[in-house]
N, C-alpha and C positions, 0 to 999 in steps of 0.2 A: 404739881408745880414745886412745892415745899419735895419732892424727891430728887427735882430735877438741880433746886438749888442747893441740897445738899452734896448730890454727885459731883454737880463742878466744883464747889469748894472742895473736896476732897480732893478732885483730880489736878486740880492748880496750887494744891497746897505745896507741894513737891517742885514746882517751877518757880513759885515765889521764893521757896527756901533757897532755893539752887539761884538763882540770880542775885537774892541779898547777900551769899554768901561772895559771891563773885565780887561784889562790894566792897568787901572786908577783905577778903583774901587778897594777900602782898602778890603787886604786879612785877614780874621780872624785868630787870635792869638792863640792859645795854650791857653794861660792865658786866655783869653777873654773867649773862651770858657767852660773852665775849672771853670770860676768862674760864668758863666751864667746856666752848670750846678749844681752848687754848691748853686748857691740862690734859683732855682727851686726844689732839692730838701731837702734843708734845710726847705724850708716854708711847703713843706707835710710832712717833718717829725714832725716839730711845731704844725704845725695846727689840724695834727689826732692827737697829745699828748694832747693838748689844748681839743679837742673834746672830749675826751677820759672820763668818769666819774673818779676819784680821786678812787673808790672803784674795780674801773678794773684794777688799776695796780697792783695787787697782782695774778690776774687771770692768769693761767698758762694752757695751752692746753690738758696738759696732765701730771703726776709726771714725776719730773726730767728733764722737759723742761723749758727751761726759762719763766720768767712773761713777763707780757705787762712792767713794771717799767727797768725789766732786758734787756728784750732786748733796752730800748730806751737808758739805762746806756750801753751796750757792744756798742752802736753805738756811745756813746762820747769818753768812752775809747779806742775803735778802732782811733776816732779823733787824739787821745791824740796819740797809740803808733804807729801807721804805721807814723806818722812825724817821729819817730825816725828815720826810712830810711833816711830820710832826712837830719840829723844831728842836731835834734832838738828833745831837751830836753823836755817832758810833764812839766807845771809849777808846781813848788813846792807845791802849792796850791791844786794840782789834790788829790782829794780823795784816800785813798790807795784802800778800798774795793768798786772800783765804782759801781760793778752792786748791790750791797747790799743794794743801797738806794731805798727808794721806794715811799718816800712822792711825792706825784704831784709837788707842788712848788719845792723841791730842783730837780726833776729829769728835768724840764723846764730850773730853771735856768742853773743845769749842761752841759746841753744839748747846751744849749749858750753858754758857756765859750770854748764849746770843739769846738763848729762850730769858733768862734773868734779866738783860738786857731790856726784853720786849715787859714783861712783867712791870721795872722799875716806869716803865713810858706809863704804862696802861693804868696799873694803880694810882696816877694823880689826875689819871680822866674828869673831867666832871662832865654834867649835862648839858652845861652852857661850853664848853670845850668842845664836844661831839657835832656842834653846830658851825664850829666857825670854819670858814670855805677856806680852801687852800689848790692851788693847783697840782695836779699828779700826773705826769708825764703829757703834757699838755692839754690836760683837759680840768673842769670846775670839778671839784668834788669838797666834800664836809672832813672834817678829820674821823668822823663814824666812817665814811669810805675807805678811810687811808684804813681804819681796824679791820673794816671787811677787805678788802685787796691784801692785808697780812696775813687774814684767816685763809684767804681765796688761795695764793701764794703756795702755802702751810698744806694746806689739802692737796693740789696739784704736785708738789711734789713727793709728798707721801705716796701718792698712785704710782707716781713712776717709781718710789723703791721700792713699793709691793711687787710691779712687776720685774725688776730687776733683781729682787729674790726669789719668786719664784721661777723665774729661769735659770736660776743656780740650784733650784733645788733646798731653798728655802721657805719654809712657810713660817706666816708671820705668828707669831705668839699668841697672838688674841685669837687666833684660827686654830688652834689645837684643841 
C-alpha cells in the first residue's frame, strides 16, 4: 500500500507542477495576439510587394479582375475603412481613388501608412473596448469581430497575391 502511495504521488507530481504553473504563467491577450498576427502578416504582404517586379503591378489575371498594384491598394483601403467600424476616421490624407495607384513606390508606401493606420486604432484597444457591439455590414458583431474581419480581410488577400506571384513566376520570400 505505502508502494502504491508512493507511486502515485510520484506520478502526479509532474501534473500538479504543470497545472500550477499554468496558474502563474501570463495568459495571452487579444491585443497581443492580434498584433502578432498583424506583424506577421503585414511583413508577407511587404515583402511579396517588394519582391514583386514594378512592371507586374499592372498585371491582372484576367479582364476585369483586379491588378497585383489594385489588389495590394484594396488591402490598405480595406485598412483604412473597416477601422471605421471602429469609430475611426480613415486620415484626411488617404488617397480618394486608392486602388488607382499603381506605381511601386507609392503603392509600398500606401501600404505603410494604412498598416500604421491600423496599429494607431488597435494600440488603444482595451478589454472593455473589444466588447462593445457595433454593427458590420448589416449584421451584430463586437469590435473584437471588426479586429477579426481585419485580420480575416489581411489573410484573404495575401492568398490572392501569393497566387498572383506565383503565376508570374514569383515565389514569395518566406518560401525560399
Amino acid at each position: 500500500m505505502k508502494r502504491i502511495a508512493v507511486f502515485l504521488l510520484i506520478a502526479l507530481l509532474p501534473i500538479t507542477a504543470f497545472a500550477q504553473n499554468q496558474k502563474l504563467a501570463p495568459k495571452s491577450s487579444f491585443k497581443a495576439e492580434f498584433f502578432a498576427n498583424l506583424d506577421e502578416v503585414q511583413k508577407k504582404i511587404t515583402d511579396l510587394a517588394v519582391a514583386t517586379p514594378a512592371e507586374k503591378f499592372s498585371w491582372r489575371p484576367a479582364e476585369g479582375v483586379r491588378s497585383v498594384s489594385e489588389v495590394y491598394m484594396h488591402i490598405a483601403g480595406g485598412n483604412y475603412f473597416l477601422g471605421t467600424f471602429l469609430d475611426v476616421k480613415p486620415p484626411a490624407a488617404m488617397p480618394q481613388e486608392i486602388e488607382k495607384i499603381g506605381d511601386k513606390q507609392k503603392v509600398l508606401d500606401e501600404l505603410k501608412k494604412s498598416f500604421d493606420h491600423l496599429r494607431g486604432i488597435a494600440k488603444n484597444m482595451s478589454d472593455a473596448d473589444l466588447e462593445k457591439s457595433v454593427t458590420m455590414f448589416g449584421q451584430s458583431t463586437t469590435h473584437r469581430g471588426v479586429y477579426s474581419t481585419i485580420l480575416n480581410h489581411l489573410h484573404e488577400h495575401l492568398g490572392q497575391s501569393i497566387a498572383y506571384a506565383r503565376m508570374n513566376g514569383i515565389v514569395p520570400p518566406w518560401s525560399k
